[in-house]
C-alpha positions as CSV (number, residue, x, y, z in Angstrom):
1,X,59.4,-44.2,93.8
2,X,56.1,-44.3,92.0
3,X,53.2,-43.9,94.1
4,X,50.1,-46.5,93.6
5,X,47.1,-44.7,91.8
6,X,44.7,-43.2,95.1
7,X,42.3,-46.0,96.0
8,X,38.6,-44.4,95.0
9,X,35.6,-45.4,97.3
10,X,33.4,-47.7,96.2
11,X,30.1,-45.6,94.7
12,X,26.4,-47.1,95.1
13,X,24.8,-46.2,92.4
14,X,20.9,-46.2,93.6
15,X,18.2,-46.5,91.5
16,X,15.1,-44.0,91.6
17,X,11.6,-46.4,92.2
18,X,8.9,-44.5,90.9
19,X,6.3,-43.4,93.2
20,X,3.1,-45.3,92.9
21,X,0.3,-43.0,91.6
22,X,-1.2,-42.6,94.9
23,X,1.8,-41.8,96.4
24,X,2.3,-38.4,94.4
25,X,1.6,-35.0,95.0
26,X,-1.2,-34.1,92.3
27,X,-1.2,-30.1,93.2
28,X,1.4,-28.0,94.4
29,X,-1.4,-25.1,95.0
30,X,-3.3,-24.2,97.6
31,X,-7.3,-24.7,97.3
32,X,-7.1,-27.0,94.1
33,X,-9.2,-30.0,95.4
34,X,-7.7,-33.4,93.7
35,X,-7.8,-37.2,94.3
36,X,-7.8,-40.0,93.3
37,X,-11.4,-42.1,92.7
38,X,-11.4,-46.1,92.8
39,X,-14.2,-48.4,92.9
40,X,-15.1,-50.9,95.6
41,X,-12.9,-53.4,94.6
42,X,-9.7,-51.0,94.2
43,X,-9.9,-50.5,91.0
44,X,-9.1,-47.1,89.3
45,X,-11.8,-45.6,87.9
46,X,-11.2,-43.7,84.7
47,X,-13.8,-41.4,83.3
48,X,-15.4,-40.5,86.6
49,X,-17.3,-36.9,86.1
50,X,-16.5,-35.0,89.4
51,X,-19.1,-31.9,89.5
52,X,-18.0,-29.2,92.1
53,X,-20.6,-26.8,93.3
54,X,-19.6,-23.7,95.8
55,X,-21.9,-22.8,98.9
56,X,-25.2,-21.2,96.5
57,X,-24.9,-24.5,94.6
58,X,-23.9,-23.2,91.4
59,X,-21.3,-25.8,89.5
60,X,-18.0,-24.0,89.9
61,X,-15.6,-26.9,88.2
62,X,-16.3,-29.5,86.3
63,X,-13.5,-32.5,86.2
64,X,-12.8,-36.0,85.1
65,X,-10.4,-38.9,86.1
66,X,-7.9,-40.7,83.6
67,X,-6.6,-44.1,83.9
68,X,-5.1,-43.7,87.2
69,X,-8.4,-42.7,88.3
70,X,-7.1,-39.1,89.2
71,X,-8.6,-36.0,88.8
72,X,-7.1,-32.0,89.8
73,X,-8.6,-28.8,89.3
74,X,-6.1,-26.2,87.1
75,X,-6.9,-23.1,88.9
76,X,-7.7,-22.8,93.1
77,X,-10.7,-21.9,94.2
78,X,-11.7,-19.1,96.8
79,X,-11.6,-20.6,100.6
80,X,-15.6,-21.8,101.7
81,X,-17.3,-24.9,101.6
82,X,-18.1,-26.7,98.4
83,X,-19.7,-30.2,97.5
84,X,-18.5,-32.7,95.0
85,X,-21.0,-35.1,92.5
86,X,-19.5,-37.7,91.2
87,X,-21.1,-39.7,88.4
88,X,-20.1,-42.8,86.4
89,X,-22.2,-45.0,84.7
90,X,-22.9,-48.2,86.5
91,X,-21.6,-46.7,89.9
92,X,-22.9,-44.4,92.6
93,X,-21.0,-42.5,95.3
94,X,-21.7,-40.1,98.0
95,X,-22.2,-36.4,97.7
96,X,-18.9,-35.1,99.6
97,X,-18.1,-31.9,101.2
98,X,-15.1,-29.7,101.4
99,X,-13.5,-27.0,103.5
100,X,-11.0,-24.7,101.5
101,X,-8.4,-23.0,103.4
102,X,-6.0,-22.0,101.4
103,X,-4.1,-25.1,102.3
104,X,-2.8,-27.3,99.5
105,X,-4.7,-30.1,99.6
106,X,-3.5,-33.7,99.6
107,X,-5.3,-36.1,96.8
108,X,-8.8,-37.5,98.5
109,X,-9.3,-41.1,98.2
110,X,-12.6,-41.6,97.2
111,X,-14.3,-45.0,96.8
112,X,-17.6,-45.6,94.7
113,X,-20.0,-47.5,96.9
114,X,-21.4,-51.2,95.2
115,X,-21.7,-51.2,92.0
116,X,-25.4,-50.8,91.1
117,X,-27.1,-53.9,89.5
């Protein structure tokens, strides 16, 4: 007798959804500070200069945002404190600090405070 072909199971086929770009990882290092800069309204801001200075205050990186509003450092820094400047025309922001740990760091989601008129 011939035998019927075996049945197959019924495949899903699932479709990868892109993360949203805050959802991603933007380092994989330890002791690269990135993030992810919007303005008060949740808007990305793109073109955001993001100044870090180590513990003597000298500038030790020097970053910018793209359209996404991110920004990432290419190379970690040594564990200690640092602060960040940001500066963009038209908007102001608060002077942040940051412990390095030799942790990798998630994105920080920073917010510019009202636009100034």
């Amino acid at each position: 007798p011939i035998q019927p072909p075996p049945v197959k199971p019924k495949i899903k086929v699932v479709i990868p959804v892109k993360p949203k770009p805050t959802q991603i990882a933007l380092t994989t290092f330890p002791n690269v500070i990135n993030g992810i800069i919007k303005d008060n309204q949740g808007n990305y801001l793109e073109g955001v200069v993001v100044v870090i200075y180590d513990k003597e205050g000298l500038p030790v990186r020097a970053l910018k945002t793209n359209k996404l509003g991110q920004f990432s450092g290419s190379t970690p820094l040594p564990n200690g404190t640092y602060t960040m400047e940001l500066e963009k025309d038209n908007f102001s922001f608060d002077v942040l600090q940051i412990e390095l740990t030799g942790q990798v760091l998630p994105p920080l989601m920073i917010t510019s405070k009202s636009p100034n008129n």
